[in-house]
N, C-alpha and C positions, 0 to 999 in steps of 0.2 A: 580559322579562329578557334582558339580554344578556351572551352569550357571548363567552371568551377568543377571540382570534385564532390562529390553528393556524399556526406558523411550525416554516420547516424541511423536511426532504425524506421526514421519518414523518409528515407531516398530511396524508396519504392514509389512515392508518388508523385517523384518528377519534379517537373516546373509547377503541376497543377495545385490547385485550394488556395494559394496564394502563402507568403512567409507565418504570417500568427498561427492558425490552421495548425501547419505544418510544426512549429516550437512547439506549442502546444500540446498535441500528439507526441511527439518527441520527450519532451520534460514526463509524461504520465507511463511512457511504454519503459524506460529507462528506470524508473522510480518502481514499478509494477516487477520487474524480472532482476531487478538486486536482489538478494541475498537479506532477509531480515533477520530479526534478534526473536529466539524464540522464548514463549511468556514462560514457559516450564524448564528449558534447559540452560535458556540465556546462549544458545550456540547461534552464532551467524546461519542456521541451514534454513530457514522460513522460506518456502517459495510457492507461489500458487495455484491451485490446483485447478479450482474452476472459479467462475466469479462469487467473489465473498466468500471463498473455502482455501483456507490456506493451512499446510501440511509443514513441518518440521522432518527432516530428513536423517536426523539424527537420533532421536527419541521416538517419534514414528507420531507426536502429539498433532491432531487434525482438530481446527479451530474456525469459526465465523469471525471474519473482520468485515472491513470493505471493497468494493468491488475491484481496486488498484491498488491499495496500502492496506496491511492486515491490520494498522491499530488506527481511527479517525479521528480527527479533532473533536467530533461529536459525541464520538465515546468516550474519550477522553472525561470532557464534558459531565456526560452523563454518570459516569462510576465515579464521579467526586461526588454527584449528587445524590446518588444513591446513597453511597459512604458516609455522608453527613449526615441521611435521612434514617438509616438506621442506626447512627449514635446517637442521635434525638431522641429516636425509639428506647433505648434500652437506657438511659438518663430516667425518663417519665416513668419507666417500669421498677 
């Protein structure tokens, strides 16, 4: 009998956790060791250093993101909100 080919950076754990588990893991390790866009040089070299600390390899720029993607939907989020709260600020003044 022969077996499927174990492709991808979860075929280290076999048959075992079951298929979602496994995607899942998969889709975050793939997504975590791309190559991002960095905020300072704009060059594809962003890669991660340790969790939430992510390095540009070109410019040498070392930044706080999240602990899998350096930019989050949450912060995203937040520096709009920010952004908007100090043009509110400086309207009133």
């Amino acid at each position: 009998m022969v077996g499927k080919k174990k492709i991808g950076p979860t075929a280290r754990f076999g048959a075992r956790y079951g298929t979602a588990p496994r995607k899942r893991t998969a889709e975050i390790e793939v997504e975590m060791k791309k190559l991002h866009e960095c905020p300072k040089c704009e060059s594809k070299s962003v890669r991660r250093l340790s969790v939430g600390v992510w390095v540009c390899h070109r410019c040498g720029y070392t930044f706080t993101g999240g602990a899998y993607t350096p930019f989050t939907k949450l912060g995203e989020i937040s520096k709009r909100a920010a952004k908007g709260l100090t043009q509110k600020e400086a309207v009133k003044t």
